[in-house]
Backbone as a chain_set.jsonl record, in Angstrom:
{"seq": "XXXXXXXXXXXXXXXXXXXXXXXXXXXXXXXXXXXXXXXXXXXXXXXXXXXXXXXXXXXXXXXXXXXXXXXXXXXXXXXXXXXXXXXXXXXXXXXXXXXXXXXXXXXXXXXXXXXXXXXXXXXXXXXXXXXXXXXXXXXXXXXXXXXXXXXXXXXXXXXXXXXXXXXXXXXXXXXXXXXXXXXXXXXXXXXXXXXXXXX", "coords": {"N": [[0.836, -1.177, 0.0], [0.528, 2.251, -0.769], [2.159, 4.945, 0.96], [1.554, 8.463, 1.361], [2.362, 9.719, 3.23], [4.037, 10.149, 6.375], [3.171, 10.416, 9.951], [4.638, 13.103, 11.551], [6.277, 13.151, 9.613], [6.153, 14.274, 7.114], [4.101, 16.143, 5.226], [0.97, 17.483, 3.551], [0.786, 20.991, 2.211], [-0.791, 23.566, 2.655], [-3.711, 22.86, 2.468], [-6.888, 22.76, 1.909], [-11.17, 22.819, 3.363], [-13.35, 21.055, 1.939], [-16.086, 20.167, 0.351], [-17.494, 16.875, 0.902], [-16.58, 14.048, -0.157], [-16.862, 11.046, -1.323], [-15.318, 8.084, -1.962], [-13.544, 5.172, -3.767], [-9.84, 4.945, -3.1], [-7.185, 5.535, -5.156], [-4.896, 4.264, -4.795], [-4.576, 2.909, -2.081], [-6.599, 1.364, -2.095], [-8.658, 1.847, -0.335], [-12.031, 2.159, 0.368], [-12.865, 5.41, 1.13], [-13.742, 8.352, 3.025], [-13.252, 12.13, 1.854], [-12.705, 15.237, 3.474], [-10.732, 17.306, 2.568], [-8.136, 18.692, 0.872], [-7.142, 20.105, -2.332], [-8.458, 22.891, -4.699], [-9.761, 22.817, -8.138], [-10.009, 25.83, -9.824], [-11.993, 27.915, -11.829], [-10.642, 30.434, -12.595], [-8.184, 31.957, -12.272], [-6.659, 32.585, -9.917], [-8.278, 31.26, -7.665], [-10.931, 31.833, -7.581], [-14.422, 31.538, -7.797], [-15.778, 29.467, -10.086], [-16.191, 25.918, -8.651], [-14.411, 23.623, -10.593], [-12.803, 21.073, -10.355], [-10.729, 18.83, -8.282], [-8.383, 18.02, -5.998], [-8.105, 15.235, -3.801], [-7.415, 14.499, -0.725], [-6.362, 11.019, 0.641], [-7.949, 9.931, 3.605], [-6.536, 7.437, 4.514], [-3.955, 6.987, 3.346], [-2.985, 8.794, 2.682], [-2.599, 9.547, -0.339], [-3.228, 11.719, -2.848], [-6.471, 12.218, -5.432], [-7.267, 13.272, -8.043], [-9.54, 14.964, -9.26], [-10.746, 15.093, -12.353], [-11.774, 17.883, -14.576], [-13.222, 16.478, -16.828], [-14.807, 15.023, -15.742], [-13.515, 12.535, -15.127], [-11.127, 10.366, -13.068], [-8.153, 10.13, -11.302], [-5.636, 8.58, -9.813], [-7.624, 5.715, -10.739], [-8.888, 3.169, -8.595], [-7.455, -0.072, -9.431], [-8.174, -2.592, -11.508], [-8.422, -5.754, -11.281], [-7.34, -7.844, -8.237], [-4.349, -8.34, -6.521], [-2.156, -10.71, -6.084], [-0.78, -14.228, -4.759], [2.399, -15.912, -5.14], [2.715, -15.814, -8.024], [4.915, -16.061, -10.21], [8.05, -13.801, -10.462], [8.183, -11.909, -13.092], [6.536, -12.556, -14.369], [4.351, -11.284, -12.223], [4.758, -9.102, -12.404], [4.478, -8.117, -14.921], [1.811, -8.406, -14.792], [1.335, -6.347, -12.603], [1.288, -4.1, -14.307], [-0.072, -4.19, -15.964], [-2.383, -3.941, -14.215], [-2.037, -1.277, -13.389], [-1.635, 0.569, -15.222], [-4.638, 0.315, -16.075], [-5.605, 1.28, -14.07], [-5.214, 4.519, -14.661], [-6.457, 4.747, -16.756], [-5.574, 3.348, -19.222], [-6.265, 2.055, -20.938], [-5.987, 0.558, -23.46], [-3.303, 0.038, -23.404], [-3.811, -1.64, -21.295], [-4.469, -4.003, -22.289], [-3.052, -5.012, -24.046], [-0.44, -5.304, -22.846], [-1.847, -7.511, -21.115], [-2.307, -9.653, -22.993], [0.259, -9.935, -23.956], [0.742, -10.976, -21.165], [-0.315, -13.351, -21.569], [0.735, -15.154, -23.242], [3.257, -15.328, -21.988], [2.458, -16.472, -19.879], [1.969, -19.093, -20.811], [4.302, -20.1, -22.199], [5.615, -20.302, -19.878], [4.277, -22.067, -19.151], [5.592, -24.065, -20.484], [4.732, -24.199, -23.465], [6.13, -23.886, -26.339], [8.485, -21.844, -27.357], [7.77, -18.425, -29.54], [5.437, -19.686, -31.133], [2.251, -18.493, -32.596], [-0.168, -15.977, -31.37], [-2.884, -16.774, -30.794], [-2.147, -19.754, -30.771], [-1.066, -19.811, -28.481], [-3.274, -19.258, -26.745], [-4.973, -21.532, -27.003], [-3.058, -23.505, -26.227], [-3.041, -23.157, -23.594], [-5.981, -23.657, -22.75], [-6.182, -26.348, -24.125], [-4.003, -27.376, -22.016], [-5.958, -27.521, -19.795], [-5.897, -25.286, -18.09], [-7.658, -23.331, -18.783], [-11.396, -23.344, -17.649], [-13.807, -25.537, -18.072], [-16.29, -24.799, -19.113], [-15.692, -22.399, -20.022], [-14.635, -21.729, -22.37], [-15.937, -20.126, -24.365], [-14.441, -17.834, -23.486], [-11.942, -18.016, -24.616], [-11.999, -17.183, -27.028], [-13.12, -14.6, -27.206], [-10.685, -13.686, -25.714], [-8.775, -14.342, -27.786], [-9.969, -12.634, -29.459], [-10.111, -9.678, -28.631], [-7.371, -9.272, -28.163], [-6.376, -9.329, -30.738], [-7.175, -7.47, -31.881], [-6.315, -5.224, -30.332], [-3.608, -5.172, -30.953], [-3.53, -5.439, -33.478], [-5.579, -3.428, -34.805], [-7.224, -0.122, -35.325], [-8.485, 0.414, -33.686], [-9.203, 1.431, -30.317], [-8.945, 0.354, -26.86], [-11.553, -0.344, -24.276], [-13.072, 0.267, -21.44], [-14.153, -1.917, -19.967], [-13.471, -3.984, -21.706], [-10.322, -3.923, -20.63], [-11.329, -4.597, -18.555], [-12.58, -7.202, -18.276], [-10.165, -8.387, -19.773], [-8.114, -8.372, -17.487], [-9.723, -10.032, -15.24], [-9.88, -12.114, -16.034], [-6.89, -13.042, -16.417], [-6.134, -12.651, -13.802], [-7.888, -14.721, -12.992], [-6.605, -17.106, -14.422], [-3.855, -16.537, -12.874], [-4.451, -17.309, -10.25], [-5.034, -19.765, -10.543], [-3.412, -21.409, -11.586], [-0.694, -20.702, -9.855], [-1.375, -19.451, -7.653], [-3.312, -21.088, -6.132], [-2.339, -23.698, -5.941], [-0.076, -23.737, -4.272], [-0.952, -23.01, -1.513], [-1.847, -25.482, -0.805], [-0.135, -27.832, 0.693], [2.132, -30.244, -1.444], [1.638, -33.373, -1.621], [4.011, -36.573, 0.559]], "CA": [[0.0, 0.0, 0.0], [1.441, 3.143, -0.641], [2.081, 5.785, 1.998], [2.392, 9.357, 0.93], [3.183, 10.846, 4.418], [4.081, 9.248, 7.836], [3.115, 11.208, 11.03], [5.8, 13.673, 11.842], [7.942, 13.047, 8.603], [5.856, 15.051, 6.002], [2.35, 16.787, 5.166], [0.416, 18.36, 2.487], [1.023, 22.245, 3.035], [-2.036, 24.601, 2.308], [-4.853, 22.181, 2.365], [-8.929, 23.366, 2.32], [-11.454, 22.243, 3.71], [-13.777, 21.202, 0.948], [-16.898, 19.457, 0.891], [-17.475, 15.741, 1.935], [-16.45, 13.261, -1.522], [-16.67, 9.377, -0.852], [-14.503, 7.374, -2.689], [-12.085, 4.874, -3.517], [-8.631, 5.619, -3.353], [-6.817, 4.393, -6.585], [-3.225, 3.929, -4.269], [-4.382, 1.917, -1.039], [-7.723, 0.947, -2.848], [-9.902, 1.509, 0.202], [-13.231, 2.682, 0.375], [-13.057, 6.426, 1.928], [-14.701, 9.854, 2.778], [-12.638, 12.6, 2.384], [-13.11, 17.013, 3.356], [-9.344, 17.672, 2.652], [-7.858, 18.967, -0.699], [-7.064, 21.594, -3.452], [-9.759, 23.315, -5.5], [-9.463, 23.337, -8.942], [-11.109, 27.043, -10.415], [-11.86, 28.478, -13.688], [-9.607, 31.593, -12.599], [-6.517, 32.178, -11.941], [-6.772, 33.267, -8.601], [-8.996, 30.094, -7.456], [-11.786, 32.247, -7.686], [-15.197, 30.969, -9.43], [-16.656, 27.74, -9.94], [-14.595, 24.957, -8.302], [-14.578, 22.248, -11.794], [-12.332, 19.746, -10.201], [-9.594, 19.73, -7.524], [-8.01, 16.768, -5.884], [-8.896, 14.802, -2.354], [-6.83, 13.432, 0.286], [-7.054, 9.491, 1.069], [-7.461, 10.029, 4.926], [-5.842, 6.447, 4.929], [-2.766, 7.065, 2.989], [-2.242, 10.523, 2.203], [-2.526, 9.652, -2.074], [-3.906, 12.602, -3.711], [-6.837, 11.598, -5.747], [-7.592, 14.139, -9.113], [-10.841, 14.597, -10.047], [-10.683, 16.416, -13.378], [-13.439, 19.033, -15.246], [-14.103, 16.357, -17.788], [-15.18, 13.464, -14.792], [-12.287, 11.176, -15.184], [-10.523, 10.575, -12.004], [-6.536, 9.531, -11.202], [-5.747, 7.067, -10.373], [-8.752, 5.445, -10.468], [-8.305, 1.978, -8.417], [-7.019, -0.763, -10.911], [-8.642, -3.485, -12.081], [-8.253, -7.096, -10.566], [-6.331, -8.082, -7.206], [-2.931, -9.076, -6.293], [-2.163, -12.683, -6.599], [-0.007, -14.462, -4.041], [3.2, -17.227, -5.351], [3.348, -15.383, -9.261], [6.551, -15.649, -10.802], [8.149, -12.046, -10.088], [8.317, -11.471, -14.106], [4.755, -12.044, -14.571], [3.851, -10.975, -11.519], [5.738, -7.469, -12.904], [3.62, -7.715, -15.878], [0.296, -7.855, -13.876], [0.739, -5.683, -11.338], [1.856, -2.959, -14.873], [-1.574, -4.421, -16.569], [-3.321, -3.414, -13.333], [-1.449, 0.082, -13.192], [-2.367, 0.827, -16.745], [-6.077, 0.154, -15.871], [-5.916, 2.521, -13.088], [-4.704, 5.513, -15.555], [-7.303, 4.322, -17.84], [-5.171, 3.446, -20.169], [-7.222, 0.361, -21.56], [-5.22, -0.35, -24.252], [-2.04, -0.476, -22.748], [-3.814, -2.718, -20.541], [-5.174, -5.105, -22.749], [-1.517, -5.085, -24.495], [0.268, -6.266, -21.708], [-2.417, -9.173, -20.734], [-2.012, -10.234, -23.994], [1.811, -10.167, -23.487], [0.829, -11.851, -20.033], [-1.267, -14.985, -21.891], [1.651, -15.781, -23.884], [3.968, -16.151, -21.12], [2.271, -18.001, -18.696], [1.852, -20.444, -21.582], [5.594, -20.295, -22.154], [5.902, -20.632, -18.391], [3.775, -23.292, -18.42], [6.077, -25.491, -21.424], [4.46, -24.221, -24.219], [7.085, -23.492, -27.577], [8.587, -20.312, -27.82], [7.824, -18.536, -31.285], [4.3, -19.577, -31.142], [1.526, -17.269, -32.579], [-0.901, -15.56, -29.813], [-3.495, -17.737, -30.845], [-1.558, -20.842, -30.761], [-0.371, -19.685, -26.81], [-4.158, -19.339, -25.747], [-5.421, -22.539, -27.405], [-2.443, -24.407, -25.831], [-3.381, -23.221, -22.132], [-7.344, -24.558, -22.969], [-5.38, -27.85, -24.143], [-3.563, -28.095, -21.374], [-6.947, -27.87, -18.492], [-5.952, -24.448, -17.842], [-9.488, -22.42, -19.052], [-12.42, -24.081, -17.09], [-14.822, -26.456, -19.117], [-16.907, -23.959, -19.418], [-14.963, -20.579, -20.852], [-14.215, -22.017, -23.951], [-15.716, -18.775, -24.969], [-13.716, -16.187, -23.221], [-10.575, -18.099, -25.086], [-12.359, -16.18, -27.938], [-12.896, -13.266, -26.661], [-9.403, -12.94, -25.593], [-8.387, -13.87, -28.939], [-10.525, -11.165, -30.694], [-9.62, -8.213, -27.734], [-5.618, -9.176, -28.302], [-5.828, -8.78, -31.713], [-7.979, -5.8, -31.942], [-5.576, -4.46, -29.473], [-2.65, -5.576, -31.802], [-3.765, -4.915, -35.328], [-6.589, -2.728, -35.733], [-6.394, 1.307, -35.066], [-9.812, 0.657, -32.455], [-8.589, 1.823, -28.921], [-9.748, -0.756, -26.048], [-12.235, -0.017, -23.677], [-12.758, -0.011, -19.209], [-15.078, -3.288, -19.909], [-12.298, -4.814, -22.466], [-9.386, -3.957, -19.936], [-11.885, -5.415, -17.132], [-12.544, -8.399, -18.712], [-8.973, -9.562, -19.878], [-7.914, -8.832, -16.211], [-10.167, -10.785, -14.728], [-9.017, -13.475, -16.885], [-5.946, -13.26, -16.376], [-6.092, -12.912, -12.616], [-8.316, -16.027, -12.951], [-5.403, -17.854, -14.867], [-2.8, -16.589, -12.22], [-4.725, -17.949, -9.222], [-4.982, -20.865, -11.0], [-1.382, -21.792, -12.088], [0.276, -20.522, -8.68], [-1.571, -19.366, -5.739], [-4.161, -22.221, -5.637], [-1.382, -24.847, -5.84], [0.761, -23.296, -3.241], [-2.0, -23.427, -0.576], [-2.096, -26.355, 0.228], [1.19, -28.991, 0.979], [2.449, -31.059, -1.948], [1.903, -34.865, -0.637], [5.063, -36.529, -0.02]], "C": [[0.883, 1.243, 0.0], [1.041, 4.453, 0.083], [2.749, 7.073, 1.365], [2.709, 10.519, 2.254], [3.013, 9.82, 5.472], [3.752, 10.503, 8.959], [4.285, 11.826, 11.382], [6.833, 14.065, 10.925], [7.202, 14.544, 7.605], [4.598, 15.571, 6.02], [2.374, 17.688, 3.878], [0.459, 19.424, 2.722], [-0.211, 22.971, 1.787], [-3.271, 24.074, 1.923], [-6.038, 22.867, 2.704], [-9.477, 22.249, 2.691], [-12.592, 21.664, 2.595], [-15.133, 19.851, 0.799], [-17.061, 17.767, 0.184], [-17.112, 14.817, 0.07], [-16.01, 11.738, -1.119], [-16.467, 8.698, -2.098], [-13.511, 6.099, -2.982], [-11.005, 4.711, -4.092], [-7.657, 4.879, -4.499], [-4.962, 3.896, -5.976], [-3.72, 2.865, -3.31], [-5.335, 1.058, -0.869], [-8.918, 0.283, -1.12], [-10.969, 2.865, 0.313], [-13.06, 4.243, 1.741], [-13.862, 7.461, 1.862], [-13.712, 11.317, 2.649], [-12.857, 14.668, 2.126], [-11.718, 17.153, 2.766], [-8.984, 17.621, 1.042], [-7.524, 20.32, -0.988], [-8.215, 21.34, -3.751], [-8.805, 23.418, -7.156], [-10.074, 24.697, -9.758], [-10.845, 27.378, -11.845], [-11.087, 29.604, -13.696], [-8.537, 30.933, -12.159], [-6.039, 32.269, -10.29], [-7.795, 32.249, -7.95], [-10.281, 30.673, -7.086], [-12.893, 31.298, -8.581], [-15.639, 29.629, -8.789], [-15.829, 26.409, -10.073], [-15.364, 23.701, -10.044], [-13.825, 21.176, -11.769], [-11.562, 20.379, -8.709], [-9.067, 17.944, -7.016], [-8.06, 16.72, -3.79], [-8.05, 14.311, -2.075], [-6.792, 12.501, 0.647], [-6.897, 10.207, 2.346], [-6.542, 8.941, 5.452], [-4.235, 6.588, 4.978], [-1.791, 8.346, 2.811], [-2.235, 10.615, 0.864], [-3.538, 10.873, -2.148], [-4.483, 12.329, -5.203], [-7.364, 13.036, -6.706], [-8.692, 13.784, -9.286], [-10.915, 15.955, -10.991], [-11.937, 16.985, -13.661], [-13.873, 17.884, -16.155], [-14.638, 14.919, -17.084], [-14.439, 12.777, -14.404], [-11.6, 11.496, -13.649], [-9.168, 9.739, -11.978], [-6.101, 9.943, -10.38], [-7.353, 6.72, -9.94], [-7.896, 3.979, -9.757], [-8.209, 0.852, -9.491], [-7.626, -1.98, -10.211], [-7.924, -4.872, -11.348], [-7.503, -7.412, -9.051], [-5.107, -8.565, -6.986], [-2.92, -10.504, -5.946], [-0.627, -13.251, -5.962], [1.052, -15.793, -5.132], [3.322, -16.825, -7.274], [5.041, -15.413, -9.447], [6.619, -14.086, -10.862], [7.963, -11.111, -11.948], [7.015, -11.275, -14.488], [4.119, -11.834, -13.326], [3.991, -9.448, -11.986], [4.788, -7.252, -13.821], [1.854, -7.763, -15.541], [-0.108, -6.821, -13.247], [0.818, -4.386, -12.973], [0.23, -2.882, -15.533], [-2.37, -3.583, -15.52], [-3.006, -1.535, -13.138], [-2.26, 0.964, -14.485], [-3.8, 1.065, -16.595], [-6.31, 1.41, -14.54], [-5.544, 4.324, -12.989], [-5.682, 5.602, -16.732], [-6.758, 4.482, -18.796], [-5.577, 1.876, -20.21], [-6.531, -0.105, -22.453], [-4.121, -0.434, -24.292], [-2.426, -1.814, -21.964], [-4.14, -4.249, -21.3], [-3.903, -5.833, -23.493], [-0.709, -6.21, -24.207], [-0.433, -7.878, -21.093], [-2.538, -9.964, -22.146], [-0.496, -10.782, -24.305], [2.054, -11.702, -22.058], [0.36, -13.574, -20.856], [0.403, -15.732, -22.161], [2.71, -16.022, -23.412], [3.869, -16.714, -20.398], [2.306, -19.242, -19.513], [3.177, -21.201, -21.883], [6.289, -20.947, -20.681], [5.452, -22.212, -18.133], [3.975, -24.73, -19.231], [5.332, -25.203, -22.551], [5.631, -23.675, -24.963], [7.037, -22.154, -27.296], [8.193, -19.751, -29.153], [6.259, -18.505, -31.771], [3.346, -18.419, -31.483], [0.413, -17.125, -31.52], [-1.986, -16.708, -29.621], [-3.528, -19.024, -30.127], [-1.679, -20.999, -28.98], [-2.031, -19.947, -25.964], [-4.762, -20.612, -26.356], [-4.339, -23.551, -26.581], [-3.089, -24.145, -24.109], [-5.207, -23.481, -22.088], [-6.704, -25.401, -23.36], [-5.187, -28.348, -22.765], [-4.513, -28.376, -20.049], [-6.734, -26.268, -18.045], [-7.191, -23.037, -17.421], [-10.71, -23.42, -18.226], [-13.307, -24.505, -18.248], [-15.733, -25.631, -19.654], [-16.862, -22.568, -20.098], [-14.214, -21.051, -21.98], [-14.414, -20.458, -24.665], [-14.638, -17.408, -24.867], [-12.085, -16.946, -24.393], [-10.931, -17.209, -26.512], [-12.456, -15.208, -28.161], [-11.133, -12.71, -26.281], [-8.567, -12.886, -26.664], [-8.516, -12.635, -29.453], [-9.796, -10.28, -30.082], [-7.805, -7.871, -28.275], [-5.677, -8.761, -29.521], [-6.446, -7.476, -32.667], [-6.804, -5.019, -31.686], [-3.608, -4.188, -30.086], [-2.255, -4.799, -32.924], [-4.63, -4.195, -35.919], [-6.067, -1.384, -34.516], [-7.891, 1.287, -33.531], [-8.984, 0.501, -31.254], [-9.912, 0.966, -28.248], [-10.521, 0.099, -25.174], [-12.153, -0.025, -21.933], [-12.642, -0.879, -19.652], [-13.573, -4.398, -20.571], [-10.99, -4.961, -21.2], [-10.151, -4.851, -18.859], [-11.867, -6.984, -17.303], [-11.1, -9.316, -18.814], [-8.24, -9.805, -18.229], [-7.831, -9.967, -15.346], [-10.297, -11.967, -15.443], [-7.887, -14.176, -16.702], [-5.466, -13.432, -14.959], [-6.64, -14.07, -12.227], [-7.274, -16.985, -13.579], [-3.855, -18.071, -14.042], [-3.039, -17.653, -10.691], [-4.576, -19.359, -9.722], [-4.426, -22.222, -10.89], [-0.634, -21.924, -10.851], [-0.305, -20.604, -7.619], [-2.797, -20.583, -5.231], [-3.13, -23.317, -5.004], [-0.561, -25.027, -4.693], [-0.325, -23.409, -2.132], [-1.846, -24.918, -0.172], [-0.489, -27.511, -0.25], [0.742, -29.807, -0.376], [2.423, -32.416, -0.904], [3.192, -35.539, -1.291], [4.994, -37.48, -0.862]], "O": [[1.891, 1.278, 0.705], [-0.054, 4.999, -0.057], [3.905, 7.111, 0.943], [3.118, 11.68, 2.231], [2.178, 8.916, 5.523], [4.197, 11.608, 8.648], [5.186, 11.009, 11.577], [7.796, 14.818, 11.067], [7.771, 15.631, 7.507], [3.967, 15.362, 7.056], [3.278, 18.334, 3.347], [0.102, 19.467, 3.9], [-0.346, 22.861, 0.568], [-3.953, 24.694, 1.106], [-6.142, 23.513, 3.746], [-9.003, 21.115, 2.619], [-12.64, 22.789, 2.097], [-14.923, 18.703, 1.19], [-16.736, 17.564, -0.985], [-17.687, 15.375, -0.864], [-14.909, 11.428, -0.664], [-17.222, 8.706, -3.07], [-12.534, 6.107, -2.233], [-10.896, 4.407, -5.28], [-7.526, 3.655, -4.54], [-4.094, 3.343, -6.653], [-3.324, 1.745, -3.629], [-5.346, 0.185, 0.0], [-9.515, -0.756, -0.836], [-10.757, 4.078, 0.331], [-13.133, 4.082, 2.959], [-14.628, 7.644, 0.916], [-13.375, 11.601, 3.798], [-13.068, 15.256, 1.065], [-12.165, 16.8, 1.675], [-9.389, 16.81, 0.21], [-7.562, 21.329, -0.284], [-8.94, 20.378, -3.498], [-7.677, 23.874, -7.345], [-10.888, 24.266, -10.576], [-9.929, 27.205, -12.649], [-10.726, 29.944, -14.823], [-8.173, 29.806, -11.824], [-4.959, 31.914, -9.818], [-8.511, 33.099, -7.422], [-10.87, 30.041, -6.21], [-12.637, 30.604, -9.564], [-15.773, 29.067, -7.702], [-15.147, 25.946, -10.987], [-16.49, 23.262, -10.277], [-13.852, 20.336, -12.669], [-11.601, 21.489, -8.177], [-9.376, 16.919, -7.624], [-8.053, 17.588, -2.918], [-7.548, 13.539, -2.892], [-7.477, 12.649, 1.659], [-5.971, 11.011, 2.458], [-5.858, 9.116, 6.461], [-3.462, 6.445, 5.925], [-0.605, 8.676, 2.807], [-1.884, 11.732, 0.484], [-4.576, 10.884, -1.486], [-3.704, 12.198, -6.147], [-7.884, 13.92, -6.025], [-9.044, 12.617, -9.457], [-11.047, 17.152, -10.736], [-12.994, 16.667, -13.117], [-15.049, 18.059, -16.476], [-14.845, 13.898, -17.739], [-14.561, 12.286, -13.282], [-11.553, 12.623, -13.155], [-9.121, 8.697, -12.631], [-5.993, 11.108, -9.996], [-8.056, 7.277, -9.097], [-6.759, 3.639, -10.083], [-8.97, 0.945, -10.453], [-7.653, -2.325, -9.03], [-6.781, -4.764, -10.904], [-6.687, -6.492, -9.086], [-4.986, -9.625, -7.6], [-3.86, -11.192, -5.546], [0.452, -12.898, -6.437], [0.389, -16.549, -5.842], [4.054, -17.601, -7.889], [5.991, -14.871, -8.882], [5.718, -13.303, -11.163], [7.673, -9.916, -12.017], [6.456, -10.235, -14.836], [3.006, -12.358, -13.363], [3.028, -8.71, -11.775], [4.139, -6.215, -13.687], [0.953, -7.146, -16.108], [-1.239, -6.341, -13.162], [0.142, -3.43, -12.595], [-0.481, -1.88, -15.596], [-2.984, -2.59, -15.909], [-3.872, -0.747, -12.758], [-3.209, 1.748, -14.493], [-4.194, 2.142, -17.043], [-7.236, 2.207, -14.388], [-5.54, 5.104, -12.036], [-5.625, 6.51, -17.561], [-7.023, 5.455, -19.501], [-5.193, 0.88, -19.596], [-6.336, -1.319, -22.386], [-3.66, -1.028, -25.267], [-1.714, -2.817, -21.913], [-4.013, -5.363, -20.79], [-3.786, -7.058, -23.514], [-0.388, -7.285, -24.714], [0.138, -8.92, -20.772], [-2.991, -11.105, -22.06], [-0.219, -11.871, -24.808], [2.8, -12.672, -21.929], [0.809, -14.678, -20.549], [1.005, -16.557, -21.472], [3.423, -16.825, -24.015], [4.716, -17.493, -19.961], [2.625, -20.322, -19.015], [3.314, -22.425, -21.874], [7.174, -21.787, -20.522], [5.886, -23.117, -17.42], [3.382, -25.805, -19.132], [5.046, -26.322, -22.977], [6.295, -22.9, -24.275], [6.064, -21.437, -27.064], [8.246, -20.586, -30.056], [5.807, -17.655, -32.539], [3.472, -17.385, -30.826], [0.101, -18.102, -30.839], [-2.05, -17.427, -28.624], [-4.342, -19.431, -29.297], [-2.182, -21.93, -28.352], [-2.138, -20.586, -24.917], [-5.679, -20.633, -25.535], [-4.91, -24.585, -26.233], [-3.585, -25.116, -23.536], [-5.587, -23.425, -20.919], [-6.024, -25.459, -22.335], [-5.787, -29.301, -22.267], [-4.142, -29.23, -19.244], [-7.767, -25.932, -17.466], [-7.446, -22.283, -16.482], [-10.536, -24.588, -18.575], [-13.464, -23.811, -19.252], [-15.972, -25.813, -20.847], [-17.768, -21.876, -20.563], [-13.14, -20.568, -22.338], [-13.568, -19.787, -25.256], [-14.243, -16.516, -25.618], [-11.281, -16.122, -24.827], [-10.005, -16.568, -27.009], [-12.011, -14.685, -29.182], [-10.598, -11.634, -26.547], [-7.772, -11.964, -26.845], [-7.675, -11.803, -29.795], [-8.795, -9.891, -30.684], [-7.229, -6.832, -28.597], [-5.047, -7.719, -29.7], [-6.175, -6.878, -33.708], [-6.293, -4.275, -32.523], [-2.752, -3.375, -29.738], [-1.357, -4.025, -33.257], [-4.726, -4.098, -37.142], [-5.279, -1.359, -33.57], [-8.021, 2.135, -32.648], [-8.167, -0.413, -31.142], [-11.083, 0.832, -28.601], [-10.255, 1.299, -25.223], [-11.124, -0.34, -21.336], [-11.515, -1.25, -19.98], [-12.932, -5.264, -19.975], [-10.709, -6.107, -20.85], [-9.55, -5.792, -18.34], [-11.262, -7.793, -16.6], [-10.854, -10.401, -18.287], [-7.902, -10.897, -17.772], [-6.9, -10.62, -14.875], [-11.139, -12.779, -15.059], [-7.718, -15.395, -16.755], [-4.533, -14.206, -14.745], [-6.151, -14.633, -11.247], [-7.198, -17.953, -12.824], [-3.022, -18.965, -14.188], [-2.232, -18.434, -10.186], [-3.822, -20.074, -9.062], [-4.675, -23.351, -10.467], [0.007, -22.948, -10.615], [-0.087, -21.422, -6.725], [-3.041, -20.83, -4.05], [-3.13, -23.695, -3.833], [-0.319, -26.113, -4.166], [-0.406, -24.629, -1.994], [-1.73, -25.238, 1.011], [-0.054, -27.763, -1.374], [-0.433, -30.082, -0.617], [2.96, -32.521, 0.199], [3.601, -35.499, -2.451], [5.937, -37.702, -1.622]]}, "num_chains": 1, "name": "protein.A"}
């Protein structure tokens, strides 16, 4: 979780008080309320009609933007952290999930497309392989549940949307491969690890 002040060490200097905005925080991703912040104004002089400004986590201290045209940053990212990942694709998850919390969707969809094709590698499939090939081998190998035959389709199409055509991805698209891919990590690693190998 990330801490942007410790008691005593640091502080936000010239904070308002500003009225009440419940949220959650896209750094320590919990559910808060918070008065504390800048204003953003249509003058110069912060005069006028506040059209954004940015909020305090009370948890962490992250400063949470809420711009004039809605959008907010970071927004919290997309899927959960996933215990016993290899650190390389764990690296490329947590960047998928970062991406998603910048709303940058098709960075995110990018990278979990990047991610398929190395867990498959990870998991003994040929190097070299086309994307395809990588998500058809992890449905081969028991990987996809009996039942999501479809999403291996879906993640086809999204990857190579996200690939080869000029269409920019979406939240829903970034949400989806996520939660795919966070379903593929639990899977692979942190299920397995749970419980004792028998000897």
């Amino acid at each position: 979780m990330a801490r942007f002040y410790e008691e005593g060490n640091a502080n936000w200097k010239q904070l308002l008080n500003l009225p009440n905005r419940a949220f959650t925080c896209g750094y320590c991703n919990t559910a808060v309320s918070s008065v504390v912040g800048m204003t953003l104004s249509r003058n110069r002089d912060a005069s006028g009609q506040q059209i954004g400004g940015c909020y305090i986590c009370p948890n962490c201290g992250g400063p949470s933007f809420f711009a004039p045209d809605g959008n907010r940053y970071p927004m919290p990212a997309f899927g959960n952290p996933v215990n016993h990942v290899p650190p390389d694709l764990n690296a490329l998850y947590e960047e998928a999930r970062r991406a998603s919390s910048q709303n940058c969707y098709t960075a995110a969809v990018l990278v979990c497309r990047k991610m398929l094709m190395n867990i498959a590698v990870n998991q003994k499939a040929k190097e070299g392989l086309k994307f395809i090939e990588y998500v058809e081998y992890l449905a081969a190998q028991g990987f996809v549940p009996p039942h999501g035959r479809h999403w291996v389709d879906h993640i086809r199409k999204k990857g190579n949307e996200a690939t080869h055509e000029i269409a920019l991805m979406g939240q829903q698209d970034a949400k989806d491969l996520l939660g795919f891919v966070e379903m593929l990590l639990r899977f692979i690693y942190e299920f397995p690890s749970l419980v004792p190998a028998s000897p």
